[in-house]
Structure formats: structure tokens, C-alpha cells
KEMITOR-946042 format. One record per residue (C-alpha): residue in one letter; x, y, z. Coordinates in Angstrom, 3 decimals. Layout:
BEGIN
<r><r>a</r><u>X</u><v>Y</v><w>Z</w></r>
...
//
This chain:
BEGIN
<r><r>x</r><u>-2.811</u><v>35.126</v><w>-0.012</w></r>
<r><r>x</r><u>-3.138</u><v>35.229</v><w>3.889</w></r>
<r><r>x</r><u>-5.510</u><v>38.257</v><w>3.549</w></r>
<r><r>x</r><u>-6.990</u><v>37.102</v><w>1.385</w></r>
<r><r>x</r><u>-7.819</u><v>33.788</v><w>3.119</w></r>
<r><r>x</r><u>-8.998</u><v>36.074</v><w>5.853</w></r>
<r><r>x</r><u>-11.111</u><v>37.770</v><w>3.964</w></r>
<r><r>x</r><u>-12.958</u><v>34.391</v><w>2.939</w></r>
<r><r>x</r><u>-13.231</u><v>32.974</v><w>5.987</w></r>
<r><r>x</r><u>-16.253</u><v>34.098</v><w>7.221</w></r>
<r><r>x</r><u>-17.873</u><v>33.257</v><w>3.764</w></r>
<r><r>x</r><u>-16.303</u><v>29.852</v><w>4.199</w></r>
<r><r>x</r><u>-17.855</u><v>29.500</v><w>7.594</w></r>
<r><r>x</r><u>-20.852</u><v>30.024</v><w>6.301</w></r>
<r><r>x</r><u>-20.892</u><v>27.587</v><w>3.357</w></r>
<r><r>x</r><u>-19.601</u><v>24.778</v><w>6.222</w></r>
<r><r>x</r><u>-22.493</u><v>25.762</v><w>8.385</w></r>
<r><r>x</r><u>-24.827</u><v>25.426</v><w>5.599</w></r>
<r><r>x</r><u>-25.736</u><v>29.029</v><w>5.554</w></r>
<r><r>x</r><u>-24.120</u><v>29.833</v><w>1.831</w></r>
<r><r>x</r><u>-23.324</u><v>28.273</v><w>-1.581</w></r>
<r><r>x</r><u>-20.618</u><v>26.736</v><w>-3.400</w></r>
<r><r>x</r><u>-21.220</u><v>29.459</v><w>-6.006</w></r>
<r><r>x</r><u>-21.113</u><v>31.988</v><w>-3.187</w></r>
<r><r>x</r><u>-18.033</u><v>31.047</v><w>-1.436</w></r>
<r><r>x</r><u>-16.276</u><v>31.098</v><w>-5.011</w></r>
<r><r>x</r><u>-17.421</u><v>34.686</v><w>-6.070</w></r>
<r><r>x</r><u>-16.536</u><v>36.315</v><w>-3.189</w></r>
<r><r>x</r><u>-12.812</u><v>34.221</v><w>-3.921</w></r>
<r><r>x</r><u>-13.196</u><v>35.742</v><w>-7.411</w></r>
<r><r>x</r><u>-13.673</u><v>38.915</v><w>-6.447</w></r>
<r><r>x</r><u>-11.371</u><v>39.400</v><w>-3.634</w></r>
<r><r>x</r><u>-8.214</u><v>37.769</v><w>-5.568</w></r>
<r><r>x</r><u>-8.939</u><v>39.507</v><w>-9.345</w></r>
<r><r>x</r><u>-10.680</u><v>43.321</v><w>-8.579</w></r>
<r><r>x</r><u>-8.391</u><v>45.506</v><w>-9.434</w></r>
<r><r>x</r><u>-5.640</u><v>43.631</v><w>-11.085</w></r>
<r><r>x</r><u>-4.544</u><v>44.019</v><w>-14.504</w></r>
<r><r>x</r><u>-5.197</u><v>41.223</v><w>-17.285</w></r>
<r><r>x</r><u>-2.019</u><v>41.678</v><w>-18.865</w></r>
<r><r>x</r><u>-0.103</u><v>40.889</v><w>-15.472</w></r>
<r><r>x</r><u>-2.401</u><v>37.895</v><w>-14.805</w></r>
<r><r>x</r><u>-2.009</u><v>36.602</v><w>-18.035</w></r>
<r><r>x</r><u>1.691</u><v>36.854</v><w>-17.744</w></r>
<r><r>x</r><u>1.150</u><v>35.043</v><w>-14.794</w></r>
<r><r>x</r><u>-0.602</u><v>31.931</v><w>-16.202</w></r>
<r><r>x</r><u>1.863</u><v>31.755</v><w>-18.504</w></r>
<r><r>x</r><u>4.523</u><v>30.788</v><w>-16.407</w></r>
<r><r>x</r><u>2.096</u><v>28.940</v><w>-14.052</w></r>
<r><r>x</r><u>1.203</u><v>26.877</v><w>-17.272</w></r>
<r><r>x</r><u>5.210</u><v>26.156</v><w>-18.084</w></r>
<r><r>x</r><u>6.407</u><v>25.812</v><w>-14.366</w></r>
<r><r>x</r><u>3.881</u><v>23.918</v><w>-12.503</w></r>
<r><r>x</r><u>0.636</u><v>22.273</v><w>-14.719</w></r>
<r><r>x</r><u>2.882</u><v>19.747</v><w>-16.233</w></r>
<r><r>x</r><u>3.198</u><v>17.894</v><w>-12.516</w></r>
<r><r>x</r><u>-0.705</u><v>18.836</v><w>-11.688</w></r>
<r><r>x</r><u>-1.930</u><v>17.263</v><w>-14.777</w></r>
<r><r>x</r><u>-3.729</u><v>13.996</v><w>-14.950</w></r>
<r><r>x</r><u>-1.403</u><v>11.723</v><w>-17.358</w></r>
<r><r>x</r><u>-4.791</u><v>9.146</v><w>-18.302</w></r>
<r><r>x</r><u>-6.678</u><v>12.246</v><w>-18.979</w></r>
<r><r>x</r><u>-4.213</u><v>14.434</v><w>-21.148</w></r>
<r><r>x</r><u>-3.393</u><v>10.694</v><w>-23.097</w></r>
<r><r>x</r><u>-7.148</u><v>10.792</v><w>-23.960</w></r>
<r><r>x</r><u>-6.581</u><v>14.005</v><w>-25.175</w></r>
<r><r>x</r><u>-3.979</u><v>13.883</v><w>-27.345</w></r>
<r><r>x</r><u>-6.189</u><v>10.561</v><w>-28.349</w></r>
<r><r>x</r><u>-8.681</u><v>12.358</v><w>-29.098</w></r>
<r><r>x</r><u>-6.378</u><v>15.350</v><w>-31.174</w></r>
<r><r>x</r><u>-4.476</u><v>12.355</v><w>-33.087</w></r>
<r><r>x</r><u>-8.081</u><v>11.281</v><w>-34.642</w></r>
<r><r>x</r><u>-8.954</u><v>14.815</v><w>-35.454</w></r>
<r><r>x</r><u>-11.965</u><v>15.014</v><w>-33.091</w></r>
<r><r>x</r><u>-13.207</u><v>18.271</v><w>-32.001</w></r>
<r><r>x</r><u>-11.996</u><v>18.987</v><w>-28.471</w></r>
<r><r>x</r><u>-13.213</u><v>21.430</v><w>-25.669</w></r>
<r><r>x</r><u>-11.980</u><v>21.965</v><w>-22.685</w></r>
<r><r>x</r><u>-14.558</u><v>22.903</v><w>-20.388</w></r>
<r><r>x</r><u>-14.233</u><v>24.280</v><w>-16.670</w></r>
<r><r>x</r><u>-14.861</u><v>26.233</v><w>-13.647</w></r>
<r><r>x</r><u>-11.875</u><v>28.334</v><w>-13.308</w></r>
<r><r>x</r><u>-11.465</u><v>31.998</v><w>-14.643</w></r>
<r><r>x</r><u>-10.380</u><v>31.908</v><w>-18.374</w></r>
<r><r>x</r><u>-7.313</u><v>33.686</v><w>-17.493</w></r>
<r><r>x</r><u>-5.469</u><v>30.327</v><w>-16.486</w></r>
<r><r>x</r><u>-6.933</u><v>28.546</v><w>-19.496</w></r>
<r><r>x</r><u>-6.149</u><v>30.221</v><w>-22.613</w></r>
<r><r>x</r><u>-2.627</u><v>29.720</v><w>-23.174</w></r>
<r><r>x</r><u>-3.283</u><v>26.321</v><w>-22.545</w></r>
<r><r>x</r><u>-5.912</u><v>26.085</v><w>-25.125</w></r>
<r><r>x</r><u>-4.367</u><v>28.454</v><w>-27.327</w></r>
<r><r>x</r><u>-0.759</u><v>25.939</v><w>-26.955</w></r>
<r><r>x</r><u>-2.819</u><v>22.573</v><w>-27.159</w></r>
<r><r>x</r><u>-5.271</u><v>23.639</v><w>-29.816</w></r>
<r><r>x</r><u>-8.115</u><v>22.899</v><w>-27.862</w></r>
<r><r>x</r><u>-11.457</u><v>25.322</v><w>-28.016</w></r>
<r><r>x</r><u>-12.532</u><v>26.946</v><w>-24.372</w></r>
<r><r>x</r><u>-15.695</u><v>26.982</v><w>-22.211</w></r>
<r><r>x</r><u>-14.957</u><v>28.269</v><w>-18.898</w></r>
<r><r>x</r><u>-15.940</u><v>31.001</v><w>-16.064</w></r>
<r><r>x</r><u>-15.817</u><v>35.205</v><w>-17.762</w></r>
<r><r>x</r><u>-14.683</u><v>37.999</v><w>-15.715</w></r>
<r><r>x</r><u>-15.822</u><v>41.490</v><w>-16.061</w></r>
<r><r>x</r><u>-12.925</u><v>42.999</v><w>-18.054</w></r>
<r><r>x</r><u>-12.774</u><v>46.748</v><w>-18.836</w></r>
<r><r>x</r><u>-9.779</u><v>48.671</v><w>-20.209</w></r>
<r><r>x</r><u>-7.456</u><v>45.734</v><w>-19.427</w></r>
<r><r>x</r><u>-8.433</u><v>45.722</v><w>-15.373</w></r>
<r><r>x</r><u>-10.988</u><v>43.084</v><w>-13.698</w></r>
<r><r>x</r><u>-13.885</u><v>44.388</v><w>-11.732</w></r>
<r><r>x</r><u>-13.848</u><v>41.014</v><w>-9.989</w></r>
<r><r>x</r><u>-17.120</u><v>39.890</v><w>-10.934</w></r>
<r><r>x</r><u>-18.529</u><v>37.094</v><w>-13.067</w></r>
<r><r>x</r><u>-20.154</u><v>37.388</v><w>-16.450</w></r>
<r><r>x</r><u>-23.057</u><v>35.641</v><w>-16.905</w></r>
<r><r>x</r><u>-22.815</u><v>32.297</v><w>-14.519</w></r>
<r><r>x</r><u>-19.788</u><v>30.311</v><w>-13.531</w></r>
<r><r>x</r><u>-19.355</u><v>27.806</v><w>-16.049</w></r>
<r><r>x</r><u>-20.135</u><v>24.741</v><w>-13.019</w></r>
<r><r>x</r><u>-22.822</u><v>21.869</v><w>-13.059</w></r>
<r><r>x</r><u>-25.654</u><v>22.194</v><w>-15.363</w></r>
<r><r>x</r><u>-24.292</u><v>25.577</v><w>-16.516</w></r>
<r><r>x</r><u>-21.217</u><v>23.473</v><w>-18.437</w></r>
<r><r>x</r><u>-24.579</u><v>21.391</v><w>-20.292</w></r>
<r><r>x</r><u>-25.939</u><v>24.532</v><w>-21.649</w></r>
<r><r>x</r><u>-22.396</u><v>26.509</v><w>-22.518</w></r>
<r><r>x</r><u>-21.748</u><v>23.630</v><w>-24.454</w></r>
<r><r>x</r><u>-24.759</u><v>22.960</v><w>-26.423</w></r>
<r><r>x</r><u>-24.600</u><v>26.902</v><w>-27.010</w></r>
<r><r>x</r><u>-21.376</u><v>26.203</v><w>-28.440</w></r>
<r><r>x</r><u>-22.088</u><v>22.974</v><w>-30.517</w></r>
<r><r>x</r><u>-24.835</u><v>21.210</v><w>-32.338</w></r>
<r><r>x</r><u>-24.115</u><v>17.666</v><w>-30.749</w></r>
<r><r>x</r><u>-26.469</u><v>16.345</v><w>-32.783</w></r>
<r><r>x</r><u>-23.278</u><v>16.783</v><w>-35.733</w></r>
<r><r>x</r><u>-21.701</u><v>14.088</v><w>-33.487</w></r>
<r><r>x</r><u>-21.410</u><v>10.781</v><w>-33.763</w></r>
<r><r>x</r><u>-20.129</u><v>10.325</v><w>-30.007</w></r>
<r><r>x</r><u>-19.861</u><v>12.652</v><w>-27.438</w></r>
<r><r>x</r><u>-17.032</u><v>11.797</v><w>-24.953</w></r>
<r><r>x</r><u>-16.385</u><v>13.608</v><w>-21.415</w></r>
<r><r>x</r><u>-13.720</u><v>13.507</v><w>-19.059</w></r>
<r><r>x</r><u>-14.512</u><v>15.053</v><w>-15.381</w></r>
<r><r>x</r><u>-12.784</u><v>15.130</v><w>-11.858</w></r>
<r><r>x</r><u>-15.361</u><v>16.735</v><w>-9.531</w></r>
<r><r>x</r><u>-18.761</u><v>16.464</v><w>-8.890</w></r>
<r><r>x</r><u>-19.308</u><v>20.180</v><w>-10.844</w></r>
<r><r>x</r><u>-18.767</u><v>17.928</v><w>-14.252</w></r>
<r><r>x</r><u>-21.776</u><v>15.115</v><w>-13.061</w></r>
<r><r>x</r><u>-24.402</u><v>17.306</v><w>-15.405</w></r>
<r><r>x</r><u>-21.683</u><v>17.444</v><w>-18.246</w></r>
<r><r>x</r><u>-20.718</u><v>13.536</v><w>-17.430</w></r>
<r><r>x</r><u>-24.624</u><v>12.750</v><w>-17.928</w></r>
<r><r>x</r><u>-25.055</u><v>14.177</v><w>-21.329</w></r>
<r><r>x</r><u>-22.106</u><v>12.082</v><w>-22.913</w></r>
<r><r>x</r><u>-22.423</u><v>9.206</v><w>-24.249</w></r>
<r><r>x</r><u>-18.845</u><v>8.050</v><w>-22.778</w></r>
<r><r>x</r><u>-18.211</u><v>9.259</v><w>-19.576</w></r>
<r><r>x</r><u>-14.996</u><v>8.995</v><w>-17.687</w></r>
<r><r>x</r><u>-14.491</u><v>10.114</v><w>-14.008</w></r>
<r><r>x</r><u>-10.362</u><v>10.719</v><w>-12.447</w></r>
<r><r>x</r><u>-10.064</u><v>11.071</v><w>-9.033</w></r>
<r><r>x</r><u>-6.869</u><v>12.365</v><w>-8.174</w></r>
<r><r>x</r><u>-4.142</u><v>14.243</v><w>-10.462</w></r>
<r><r>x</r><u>-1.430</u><v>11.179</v><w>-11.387</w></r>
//
């Protein structure tokens, strides 16, 4: 982790000078922290992350909207920046569909590189209309906690913003 902070840094200079990108700064994080390594591993990984530490990280209001939301049978995606890798199990445990960031993924090892774009700002508007017709729903709902969901928060027709992760 230390290296790999090092590694960053200058990147991270840059993007606090105003020289580089958001989208930038979190390749290069991408790329430095998954080239190389196995899926298998990382997904072993998340799935202890996902049992150890998420239940403390996640936003109670939020996952009670969820299971809301599950309870009436609504169609539910979750929909995010990070690296699918940390995501499925989740998904895959809380029967919830995914749109999130791809990785590069050949013969079970990342490259470190993003497929396609990250799945941030008006890139979550278009994954998701890929995804579904949302003309089939009655209401669209969305649930954000960064200014990378504002896009996402715009298209819904209820719109709910948490600051904060309790």
C-alpha cells in the first residue's frame, strides 16, 4: 500500500494542481494496485472484505431503502465506480443486478486497465439505459453519495443524496 501510494503521488499532485483528472488519478490507482494480480485471489479477497468489514461501512437509510425496494419486488441495480471485483458477491448475496467499472481480464490475471469507461458521472446514465428500457418503469428511484452519481441523481424521478456512511 505505501508503494503504492508512492507511486500515485505524483499523479495526485497533479490532479491537486489542476494539471490531471479525476478519471486520471483513478486509472493510474487501477492499474498500479490490480496489473498483475490474479482474479481468483482478489475475489477471495472481496469476499472476506464483504463479510468482515462492509457491514460497519454501509449506510443503514440506504440499505433500508433497499431491502424496501426488494420487499416490493422492484427491480434493483446497484450501480458504481469501483472495480466489479468488490461488487459481485455482494450482488450475487443481495440479489441485486450490477453496473460498475470492467477490468481487462485475461486467463484469470488483470492487465490493470479499464474496459470501456469507468462507470462515473454521465457514464452511470448511459450504462444504465443500455441496461434497461426505463420507459417499462413506472418510477425510477436513485440513491447516491458523491457527486459522480449527480448525472444518475438527475435522470430519476426520486432522488436521494447520503452524506456520510451511518
Amino acid at each position: 500500500l505505501s508503494a503504492g501510494f508512492l507511486n500515485v503521488t505524483p499523479i495526485l499532485l497533479s490532479f491537486y494542481l489542476g494539471f490531471a483528472d479525476r478519471d486520471s488519478v483513478a486509472r493510474r490507482f487501477i492499474r498500479f494496485f490490480y496489473h498483475g494480480r490474479r482474479l481468483s485471489e482478489l475475489e477471495k479477497a472481496a469476499e472476506k472484505y464483504l463479510a468482515e468489514r462492509l457491514p460497519g461501512l454501509m449506510n443503514k437509510d440506504v440499505y433500508d431503502c433497499f431491502l424496501k425496494h426488494q420487499a416490493q419486488n422492484d427491480t434493483v441495480a446497484v450501480v458504481s465506480a469501483s472495480p466489479f471485483i468488490w461488487l459481485v458477491p455482494w450482488c450475487r448475496d443481495n440479489n441485486a443486478a450490477l453496473i460498475c467499472t470492467r477490468l481487462d481480464v485475461k486467463n484469470d490475471i488483470i492487465d490493470g486497465n479499464v474496459v470501456g469507461e469507468r462507470c462515473i458521472g454521465k457514464e452511470k446514465v448511459i450504462r444504465i439505459k443500455q441496461e434497461y428500457c426505463l420507459d417499462d418503469y413506472d418510477r425510477i428511484y436513485a440513491y447516491g453519495n458523491s457527486d459522480g452519481d449527480i448525472q444518475m441523481l438527475e435522470m430519476a424521478d426520486q432522488a436521494f443524496y447520503f452524506n456520510g456512511s451511518s
